[in-house]
VEXRO-849434 format. One record per residue: residue number from 1; x, y, z of N, C-alpha, C, O in turn. Coordinates in Angstrom, 2 decimals. Example, Ala and Ser with C-alpha at 12.3 -4.5 7.8 and 13.67 -1.06 7.14 Angstrom:
<palos>
PALO     i       npx       npy       npz      capx      capy      capz       cpx       cpy       cpz       opx       opy       opz
PALO     1     13.19     -5.69      7.80     12.30     -4.50      7.80     13.20     -3.30      7.80     14.24     -3.32      8.46
PALO     2     12.85     -2.25      7.08     13.67     -1.06      7.14     12.90      0.03      7.87     13.41      1.14      8.04
</palos>
This chain:
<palos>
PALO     i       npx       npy       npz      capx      capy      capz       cpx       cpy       cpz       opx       opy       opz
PALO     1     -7.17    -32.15    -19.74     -5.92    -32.51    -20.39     -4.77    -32.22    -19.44     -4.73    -31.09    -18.95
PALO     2     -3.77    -33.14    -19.10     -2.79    -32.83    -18.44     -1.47    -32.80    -19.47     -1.07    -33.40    -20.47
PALO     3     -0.99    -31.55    -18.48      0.39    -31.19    -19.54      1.49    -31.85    -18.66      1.41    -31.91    -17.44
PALO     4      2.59    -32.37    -19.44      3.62    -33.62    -18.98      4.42    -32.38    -19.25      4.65    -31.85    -18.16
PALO     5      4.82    -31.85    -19.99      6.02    -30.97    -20.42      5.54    -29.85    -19.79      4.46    -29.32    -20.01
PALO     6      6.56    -29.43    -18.83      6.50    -28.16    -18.38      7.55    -26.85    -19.38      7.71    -25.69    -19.01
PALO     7      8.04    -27.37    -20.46      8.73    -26.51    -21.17      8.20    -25.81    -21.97      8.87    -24.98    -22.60
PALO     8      6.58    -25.99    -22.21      5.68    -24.98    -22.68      5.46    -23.68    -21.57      4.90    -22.68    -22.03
PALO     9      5.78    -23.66    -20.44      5.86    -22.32    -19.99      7.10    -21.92    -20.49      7.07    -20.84    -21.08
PALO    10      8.31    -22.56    -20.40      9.82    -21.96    -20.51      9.79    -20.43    -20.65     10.24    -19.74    -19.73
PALO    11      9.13    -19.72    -22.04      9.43    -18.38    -21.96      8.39    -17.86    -21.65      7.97    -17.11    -22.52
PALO    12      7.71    -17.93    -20.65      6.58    -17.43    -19.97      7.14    -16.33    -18.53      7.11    -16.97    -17.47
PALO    13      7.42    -15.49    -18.42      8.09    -14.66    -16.90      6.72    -14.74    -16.43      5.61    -14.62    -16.94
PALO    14      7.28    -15.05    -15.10      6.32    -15.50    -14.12      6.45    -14.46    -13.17      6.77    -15.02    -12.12
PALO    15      6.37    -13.01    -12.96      6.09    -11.76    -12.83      5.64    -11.97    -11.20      4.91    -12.94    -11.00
PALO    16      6.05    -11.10     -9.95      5.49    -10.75     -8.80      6.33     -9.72     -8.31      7.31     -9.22     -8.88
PALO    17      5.67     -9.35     -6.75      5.87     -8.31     -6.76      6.97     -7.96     -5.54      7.14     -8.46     -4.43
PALO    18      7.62     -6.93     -6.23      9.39     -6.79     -5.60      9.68     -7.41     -4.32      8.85     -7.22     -3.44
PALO    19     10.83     -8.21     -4.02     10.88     -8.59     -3.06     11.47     -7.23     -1.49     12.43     -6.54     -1.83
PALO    20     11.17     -7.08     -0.66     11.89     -6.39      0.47     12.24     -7.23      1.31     11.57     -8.16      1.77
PALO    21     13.59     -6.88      1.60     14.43     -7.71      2.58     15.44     -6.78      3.38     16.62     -6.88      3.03
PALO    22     15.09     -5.75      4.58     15.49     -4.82      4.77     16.08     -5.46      6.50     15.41     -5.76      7.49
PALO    23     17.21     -5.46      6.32     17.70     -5.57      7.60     17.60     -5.00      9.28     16.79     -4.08      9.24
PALO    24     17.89     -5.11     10.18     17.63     -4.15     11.15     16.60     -2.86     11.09     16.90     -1.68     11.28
PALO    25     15.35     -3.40     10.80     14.27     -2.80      9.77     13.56     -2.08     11.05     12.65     -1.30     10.76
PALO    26     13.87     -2.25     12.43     12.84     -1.88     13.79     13.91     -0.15     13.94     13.52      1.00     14.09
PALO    27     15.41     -0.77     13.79     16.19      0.59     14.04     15.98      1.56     12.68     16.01      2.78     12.86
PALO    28     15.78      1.12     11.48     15.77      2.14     10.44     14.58      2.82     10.42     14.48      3.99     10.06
PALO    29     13.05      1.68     11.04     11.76      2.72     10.94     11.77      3.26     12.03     11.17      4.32     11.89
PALO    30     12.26      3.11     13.54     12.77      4.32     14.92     13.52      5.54     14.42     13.24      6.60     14.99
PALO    31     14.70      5.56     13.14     15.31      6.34     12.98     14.77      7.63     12.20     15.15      8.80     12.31
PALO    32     13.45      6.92     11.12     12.66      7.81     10.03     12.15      8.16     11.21     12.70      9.19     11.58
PALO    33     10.95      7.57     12.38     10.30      8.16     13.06     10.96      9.73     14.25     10.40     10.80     14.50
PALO    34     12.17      9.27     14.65     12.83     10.33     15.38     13.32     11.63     14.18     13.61     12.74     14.62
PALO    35     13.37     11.37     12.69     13.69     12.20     12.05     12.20     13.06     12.15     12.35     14.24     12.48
PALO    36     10.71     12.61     11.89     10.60     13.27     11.86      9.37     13.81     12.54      8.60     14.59     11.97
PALO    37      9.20     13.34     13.81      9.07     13.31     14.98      9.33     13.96     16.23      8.58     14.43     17.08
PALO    38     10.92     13.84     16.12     11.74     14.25     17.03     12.62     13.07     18.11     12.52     11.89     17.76
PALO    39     13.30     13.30     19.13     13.86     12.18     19.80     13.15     11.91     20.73     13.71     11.34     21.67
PALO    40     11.63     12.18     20.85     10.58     11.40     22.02      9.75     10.59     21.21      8.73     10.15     21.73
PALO    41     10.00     10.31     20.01      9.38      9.54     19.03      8.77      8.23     19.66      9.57      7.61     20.36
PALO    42      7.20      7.55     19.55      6.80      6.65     20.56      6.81      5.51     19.15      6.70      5.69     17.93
PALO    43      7.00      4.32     20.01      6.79      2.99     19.15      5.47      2.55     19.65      5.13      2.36     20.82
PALO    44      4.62      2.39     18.29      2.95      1.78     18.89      3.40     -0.16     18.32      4.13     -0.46     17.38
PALO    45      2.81     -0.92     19.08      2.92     -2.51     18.56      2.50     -2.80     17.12      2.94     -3.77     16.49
PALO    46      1.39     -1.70     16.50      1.95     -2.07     14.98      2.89     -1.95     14.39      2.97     -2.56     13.32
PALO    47      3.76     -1.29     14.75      5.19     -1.03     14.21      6.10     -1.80     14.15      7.14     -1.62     13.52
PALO    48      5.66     -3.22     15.11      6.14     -4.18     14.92      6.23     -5.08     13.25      7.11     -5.62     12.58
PALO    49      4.79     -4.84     13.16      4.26     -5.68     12.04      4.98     -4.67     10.67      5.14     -5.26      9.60
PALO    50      5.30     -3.55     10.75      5.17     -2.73      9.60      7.04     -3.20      9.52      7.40     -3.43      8.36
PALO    51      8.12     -3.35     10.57      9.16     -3.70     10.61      9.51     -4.78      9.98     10.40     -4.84      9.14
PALO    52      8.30     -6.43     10.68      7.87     -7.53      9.89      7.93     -7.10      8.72      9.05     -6.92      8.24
PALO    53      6.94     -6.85      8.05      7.19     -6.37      6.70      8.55     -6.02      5.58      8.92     -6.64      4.58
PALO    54      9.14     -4.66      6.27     10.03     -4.49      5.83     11.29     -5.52      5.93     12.30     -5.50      5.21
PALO    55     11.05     -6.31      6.85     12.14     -7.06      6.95     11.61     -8.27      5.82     12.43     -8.56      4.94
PALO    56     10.98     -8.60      5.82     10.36     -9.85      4.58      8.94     -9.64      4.09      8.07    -10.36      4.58
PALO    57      8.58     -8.68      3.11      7.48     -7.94      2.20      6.64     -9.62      1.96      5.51     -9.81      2.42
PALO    58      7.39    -10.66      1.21      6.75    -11.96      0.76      6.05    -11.78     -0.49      5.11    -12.44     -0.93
PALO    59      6.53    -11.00     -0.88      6.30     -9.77     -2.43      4.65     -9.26     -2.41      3.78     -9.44     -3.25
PALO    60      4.61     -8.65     -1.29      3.22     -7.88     -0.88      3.33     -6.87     -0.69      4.43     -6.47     -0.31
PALO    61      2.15     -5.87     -0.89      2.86     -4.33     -0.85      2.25     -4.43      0.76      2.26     -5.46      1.44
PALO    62      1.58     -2.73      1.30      1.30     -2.94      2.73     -0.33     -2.01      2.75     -0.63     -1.10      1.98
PALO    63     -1.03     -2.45      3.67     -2.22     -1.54      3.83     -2.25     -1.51      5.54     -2.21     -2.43      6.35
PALO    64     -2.33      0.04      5.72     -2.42      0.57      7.10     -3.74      1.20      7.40     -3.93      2.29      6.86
PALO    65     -4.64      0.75      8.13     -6.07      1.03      8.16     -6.18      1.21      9.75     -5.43      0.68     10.57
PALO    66     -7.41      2.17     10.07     -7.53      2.04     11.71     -7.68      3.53     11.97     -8.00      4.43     11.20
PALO    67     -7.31      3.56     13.50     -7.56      4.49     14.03     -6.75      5.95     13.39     -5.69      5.76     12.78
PALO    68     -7.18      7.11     13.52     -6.59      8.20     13.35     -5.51      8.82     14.15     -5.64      8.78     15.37
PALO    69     -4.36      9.44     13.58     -3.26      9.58     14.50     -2.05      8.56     14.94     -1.04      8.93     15.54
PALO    70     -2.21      7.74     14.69     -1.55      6.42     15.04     -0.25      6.07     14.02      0.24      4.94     13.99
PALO    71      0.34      7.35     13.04      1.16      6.81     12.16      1.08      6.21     10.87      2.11      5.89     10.27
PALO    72     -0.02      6.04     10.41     -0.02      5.23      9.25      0.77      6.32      8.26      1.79      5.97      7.67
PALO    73      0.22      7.70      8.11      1.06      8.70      6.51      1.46      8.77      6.97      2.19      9.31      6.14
PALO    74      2.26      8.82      8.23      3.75      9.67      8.26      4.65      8.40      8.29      5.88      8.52      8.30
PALO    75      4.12      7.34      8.30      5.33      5.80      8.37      5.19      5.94      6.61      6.25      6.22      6.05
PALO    76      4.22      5.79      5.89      4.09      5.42      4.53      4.21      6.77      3.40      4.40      6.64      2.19
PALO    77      4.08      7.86      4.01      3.75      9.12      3.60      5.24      9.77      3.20      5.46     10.48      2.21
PALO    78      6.27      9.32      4.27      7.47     10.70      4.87      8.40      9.24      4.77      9.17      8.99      3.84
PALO    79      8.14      8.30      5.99      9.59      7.46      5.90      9.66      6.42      4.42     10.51      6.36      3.52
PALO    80      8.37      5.66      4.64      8.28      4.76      3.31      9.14      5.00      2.00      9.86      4.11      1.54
PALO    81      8.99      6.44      1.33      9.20      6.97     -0.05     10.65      7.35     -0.07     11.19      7.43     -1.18
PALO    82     11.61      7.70      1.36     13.10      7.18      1.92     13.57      6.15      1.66     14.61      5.95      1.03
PALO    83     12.79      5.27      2.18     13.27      3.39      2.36     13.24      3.61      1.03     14.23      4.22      0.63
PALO    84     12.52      3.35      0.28     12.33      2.93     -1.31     13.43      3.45     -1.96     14.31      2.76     -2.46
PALO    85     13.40      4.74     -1.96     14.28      5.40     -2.72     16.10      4.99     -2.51     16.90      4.72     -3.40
PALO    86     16.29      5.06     -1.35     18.16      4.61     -0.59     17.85      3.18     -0.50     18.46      2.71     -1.46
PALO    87     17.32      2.33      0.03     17.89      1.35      0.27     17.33      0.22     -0.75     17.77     -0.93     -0.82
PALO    88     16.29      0.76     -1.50     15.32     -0.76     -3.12     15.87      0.26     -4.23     15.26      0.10     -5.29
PALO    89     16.46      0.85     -4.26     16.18      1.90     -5.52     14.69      2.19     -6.16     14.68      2.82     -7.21
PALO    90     13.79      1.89     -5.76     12.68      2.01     -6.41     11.77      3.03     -6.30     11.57      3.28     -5.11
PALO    91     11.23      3.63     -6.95     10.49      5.00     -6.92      8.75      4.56     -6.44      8.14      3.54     -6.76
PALO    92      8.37      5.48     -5.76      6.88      5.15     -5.12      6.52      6.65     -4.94      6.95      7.55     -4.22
PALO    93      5.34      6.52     -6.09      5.00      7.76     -6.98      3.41      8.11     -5.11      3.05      7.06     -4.58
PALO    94      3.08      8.85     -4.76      1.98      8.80     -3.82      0.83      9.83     -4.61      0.78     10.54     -5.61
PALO    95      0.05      9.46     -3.58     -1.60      9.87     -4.05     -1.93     10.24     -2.94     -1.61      9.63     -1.92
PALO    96     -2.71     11.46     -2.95     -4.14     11.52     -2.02     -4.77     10.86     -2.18     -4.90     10.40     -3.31
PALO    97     -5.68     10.33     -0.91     -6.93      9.72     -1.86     -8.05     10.69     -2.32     -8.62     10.32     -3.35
PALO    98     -8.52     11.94     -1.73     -9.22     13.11     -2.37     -9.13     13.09     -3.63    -10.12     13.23     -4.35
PALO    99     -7.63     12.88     -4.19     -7.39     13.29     -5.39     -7.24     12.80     -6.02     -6.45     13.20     -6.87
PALO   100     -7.84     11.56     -6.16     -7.64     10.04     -7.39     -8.61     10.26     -8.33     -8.51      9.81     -9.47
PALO   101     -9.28     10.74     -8.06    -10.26     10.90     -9.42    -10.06     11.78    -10.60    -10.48     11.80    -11.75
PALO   102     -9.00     12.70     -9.65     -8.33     13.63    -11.09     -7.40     13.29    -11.55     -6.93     13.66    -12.62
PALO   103     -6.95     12.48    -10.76     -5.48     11.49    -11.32     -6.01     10.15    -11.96     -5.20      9.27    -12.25
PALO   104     -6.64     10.07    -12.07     -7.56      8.92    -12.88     -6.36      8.02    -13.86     -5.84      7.01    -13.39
PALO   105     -6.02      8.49    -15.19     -5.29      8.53    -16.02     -4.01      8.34    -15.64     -3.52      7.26    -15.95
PALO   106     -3.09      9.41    -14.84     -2.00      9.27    -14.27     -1.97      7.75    -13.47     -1.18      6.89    -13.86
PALO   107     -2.62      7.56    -12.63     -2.70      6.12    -12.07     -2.61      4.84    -12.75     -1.94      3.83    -12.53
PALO   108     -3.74      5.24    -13.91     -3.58      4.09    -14.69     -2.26      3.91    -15.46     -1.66      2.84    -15.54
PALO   109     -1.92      4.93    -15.95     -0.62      4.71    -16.95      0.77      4.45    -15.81      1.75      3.93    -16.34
PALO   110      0.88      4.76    -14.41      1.90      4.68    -13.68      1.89      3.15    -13.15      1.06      2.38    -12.66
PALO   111      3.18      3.13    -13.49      3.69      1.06    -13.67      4.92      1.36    -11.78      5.53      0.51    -11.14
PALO   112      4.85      2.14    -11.64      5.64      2.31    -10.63      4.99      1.63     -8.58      3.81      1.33     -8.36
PALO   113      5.50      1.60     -8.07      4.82      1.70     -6.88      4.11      2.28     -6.55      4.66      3.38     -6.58
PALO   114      2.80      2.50     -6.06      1.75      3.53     -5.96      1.37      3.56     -4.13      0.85      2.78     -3.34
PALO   115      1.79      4.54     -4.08      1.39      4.76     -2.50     -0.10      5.93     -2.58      0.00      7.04     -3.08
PALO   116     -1.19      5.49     -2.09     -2.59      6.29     -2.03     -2.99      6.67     -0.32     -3.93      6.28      0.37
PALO   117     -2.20      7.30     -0.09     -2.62      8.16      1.41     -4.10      8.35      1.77     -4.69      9.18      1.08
PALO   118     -4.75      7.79      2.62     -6.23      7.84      3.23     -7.09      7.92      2.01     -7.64      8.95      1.61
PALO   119     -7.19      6.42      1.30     -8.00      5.87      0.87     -9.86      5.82      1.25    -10.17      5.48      2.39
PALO   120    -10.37      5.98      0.79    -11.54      6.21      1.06    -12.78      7.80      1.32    -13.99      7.85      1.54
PALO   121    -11.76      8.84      1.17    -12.47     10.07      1.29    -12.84     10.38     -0.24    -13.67     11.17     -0.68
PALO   122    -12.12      9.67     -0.79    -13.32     10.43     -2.28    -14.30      9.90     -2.75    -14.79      8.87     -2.28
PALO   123    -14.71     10.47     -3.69    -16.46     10.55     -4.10    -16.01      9.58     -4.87    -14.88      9.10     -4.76
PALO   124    -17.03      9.16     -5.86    -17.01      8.10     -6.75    -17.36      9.20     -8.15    -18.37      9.83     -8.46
PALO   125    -15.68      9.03     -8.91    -15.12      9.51    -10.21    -17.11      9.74    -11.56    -18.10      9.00    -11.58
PALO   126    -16.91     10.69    -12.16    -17.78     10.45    -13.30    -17.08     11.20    -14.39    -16.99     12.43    -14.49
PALO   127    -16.58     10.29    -15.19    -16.52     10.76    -16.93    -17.74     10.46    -17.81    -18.37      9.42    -17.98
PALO   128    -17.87     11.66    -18.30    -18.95     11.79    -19.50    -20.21     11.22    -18.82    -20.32     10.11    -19.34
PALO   129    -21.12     11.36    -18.02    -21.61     10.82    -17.49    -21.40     10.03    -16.43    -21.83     10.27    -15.30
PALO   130    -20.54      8.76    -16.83    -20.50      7.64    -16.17    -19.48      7.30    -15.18    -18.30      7.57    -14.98
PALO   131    -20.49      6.54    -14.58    -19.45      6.75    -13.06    -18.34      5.75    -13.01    -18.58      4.62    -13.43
PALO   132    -16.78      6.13    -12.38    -16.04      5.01    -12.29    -15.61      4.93    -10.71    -15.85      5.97    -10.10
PALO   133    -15.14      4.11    -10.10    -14.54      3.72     -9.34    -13.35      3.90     -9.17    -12.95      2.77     -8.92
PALO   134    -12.34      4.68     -9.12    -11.06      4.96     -9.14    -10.22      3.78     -8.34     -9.54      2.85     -8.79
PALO   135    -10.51      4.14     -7.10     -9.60      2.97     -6.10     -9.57      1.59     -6.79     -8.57      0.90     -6.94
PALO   136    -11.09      1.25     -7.26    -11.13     -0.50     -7.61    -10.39     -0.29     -8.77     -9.89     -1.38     -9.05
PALO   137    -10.05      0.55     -9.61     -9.92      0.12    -10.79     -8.27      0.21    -10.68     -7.70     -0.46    -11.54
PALO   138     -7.38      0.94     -9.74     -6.01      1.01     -9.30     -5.73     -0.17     -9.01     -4.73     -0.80     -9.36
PALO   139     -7.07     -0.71     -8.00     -6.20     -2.07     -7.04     -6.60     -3.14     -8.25     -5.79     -4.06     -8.14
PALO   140     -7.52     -3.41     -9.37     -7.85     -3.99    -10.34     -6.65     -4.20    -11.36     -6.52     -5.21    -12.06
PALO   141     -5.74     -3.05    -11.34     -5.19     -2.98    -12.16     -3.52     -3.70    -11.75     -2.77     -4.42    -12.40
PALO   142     -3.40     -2.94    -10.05     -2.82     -3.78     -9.89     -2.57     -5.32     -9.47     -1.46     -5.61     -9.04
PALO   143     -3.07     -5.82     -9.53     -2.85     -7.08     -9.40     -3.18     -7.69    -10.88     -3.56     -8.85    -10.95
PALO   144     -3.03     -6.92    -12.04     -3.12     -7.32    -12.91     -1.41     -7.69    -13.21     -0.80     -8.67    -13.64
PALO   145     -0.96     -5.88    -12.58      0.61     -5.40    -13.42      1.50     -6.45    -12.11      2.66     -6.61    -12.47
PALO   146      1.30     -6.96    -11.13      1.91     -7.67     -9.76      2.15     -6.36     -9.40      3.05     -6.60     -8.60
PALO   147      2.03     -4.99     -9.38      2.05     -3.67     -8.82      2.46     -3.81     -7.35      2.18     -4.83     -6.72
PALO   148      2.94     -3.05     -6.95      3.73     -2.42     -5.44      2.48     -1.64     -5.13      2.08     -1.02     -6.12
PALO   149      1.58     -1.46     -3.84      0.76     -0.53     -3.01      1.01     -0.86     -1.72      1.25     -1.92     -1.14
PALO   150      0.86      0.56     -1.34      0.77      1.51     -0.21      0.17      1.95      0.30      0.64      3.06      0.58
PALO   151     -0.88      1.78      0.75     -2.31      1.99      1.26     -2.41      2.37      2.81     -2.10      1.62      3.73
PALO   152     -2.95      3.81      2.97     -3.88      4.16      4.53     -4.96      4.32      4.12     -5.15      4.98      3.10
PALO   153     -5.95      3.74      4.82     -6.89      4.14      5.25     -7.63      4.47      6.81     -7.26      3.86      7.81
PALO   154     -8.46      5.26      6.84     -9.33      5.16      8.44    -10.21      3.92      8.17    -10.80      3.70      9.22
PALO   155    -10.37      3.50      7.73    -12.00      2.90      6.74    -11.21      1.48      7.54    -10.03      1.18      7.34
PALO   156    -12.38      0.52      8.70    -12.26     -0.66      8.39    -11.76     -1.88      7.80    -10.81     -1.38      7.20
PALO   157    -11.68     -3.32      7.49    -11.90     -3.88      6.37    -13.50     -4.35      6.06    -13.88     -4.91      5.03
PALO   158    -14.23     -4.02      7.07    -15.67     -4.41      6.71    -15.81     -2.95      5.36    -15.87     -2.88      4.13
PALO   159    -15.80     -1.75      6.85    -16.23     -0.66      5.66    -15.87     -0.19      4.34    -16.44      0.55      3.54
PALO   160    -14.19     -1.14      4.36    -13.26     -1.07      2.94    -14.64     -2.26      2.23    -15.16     -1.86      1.19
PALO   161    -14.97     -3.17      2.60    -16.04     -4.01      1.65    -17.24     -3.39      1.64    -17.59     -3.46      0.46
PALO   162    -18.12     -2.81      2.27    -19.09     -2.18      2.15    -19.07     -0.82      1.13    -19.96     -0.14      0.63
PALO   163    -17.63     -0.79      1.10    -17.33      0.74     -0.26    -17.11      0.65     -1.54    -17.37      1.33     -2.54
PALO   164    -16.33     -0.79     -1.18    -15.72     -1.13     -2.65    -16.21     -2.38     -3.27    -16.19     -2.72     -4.45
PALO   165    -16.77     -3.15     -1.95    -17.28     -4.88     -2.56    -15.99     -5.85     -2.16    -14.77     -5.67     -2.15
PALO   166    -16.75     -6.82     -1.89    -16.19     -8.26     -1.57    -14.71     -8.52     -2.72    -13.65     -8.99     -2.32
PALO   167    -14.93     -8.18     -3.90    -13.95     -8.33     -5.20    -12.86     -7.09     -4.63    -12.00     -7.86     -4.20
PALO   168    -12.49     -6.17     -4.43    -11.83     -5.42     -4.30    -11.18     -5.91     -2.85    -10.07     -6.44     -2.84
PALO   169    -11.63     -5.80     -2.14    -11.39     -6.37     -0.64    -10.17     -7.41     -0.66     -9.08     -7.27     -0.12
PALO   170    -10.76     -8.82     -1.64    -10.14     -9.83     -1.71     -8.44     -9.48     -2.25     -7.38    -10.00     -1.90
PALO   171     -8.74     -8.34     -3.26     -7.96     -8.36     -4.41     -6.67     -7.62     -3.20     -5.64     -8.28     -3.06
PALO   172     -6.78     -6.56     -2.55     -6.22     -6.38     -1.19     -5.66     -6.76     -0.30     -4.65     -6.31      0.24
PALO   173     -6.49     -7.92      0.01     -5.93     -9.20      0.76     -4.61     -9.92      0.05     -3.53    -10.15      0.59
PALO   174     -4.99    -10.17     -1.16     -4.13    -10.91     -1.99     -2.62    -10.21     -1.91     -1.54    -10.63     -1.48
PALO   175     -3.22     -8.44     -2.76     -2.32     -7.84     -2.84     -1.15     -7.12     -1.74      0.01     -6.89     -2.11
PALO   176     -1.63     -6.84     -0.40     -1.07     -6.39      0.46     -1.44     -7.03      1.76     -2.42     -7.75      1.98
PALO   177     -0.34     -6.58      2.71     -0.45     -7.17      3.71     -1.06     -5.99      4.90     -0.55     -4.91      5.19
PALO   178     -2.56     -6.73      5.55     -3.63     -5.40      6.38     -2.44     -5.36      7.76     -1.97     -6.42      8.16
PALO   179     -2.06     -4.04      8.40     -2.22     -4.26      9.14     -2.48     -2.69      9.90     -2.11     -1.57      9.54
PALO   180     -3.42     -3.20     11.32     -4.43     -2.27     11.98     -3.91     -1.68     12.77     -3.15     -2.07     13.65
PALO   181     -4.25     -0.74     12.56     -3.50      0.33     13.58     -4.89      0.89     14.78     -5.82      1.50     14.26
PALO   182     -4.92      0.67     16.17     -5.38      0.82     17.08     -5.17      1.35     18.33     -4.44      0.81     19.16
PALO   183     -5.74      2.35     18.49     -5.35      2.47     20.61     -5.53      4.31     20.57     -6.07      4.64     19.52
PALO   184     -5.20      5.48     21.46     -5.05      6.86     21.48     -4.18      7.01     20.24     -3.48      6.20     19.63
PALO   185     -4.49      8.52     20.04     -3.99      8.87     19.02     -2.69      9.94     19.00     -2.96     10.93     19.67
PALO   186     -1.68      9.98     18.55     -0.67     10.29     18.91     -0.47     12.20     19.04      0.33     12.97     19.57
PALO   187     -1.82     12.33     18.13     -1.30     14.20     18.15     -1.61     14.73     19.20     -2.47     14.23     19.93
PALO   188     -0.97     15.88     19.49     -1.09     16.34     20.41     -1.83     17.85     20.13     -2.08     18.60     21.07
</palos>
């Protein structure tokens, strides 16, 4: 059946997810990094992409996966939850990932931006027996609510599918934008 009248959506909100449009977005994430860093603060070439981002989101949240050391929590961890707060007004509640399984509940009921710091170190959740999936059922959920995420992981995107499945992966893809962080690692 084809619909001729598009005024049967009329009061339908057609819901996605916040736009970012952050100006001179390379000097404001140099400036979080020298805050807290110091003034030898190094720029790695993903930082390009994470700037991309902030400068035009395309209403996607962000996932930082890859090597260790390289910035992902302290860009998403320390500066990210800054940006949000001064320049979107918007609040971005964070997570361990260790600790999602006790936040189970809290996750689900939080409609806010959800930032989950190194995704992939926890066990797989059991209430009353039965086992749940915490992460799938966050990223499940969001892309239900058009939800804001914030995602590090060390984990691949193969090994993000080998943990969570092809369905979660996708839902990732959809929901955020991957990008890999690679090369030495910055601690000293």
């Amino acid at each position: 059946m084809e619909v001729k009248d598009q005024s049967v959506f009329a009061d339908v909100e057609k819901k996605e997810i916040f736009s970012i449009k952050i100006e001179d977005a390379n000097g404001l994430l140099m400036r979080g990094l020298k805050f807290f860093t110091g003034e030898d603060a190094q720029w790695a070439p993903e930082y390009d992409e994470i700037s991309d981002w902030l400068t035009d989101n395309k209403h996607k949240g962000l996932l930082c996966y890859g090597q260790c050391g390289r910035g992902k929590s302290l860009i998403c961890e320390k500066i990210m939850p800054n940006i949000f707060r001064y320049y979107l007004r918007k609040n971005l509640i964070k997570f361990d990932g260790y600790e999602i399984n006790d936040k189970r509940q809290l996750l689900r009921d939080c409609e806010c931006s959800i930032l989950i710091d190194d995704f992939g170190v926890e066990d797989v959740g059991k209430i009353y027996g039965e086992t749940h999936n915490v992460f799938e059922e966050v990223v499940s959920l969001a892309e239900k609510r058009h939800q804001m995420l914030l995602l590090t992981t060390n984990l691949t995107l193969d090994e993000i599918c080998d943990k969570y499945g092809e369905r979660t992966l996708d839902r990732l893809r959809y929901l955020t934008r991957p990008v890999l962080f690679t090369g030495e690692s910055f601690r000293k």
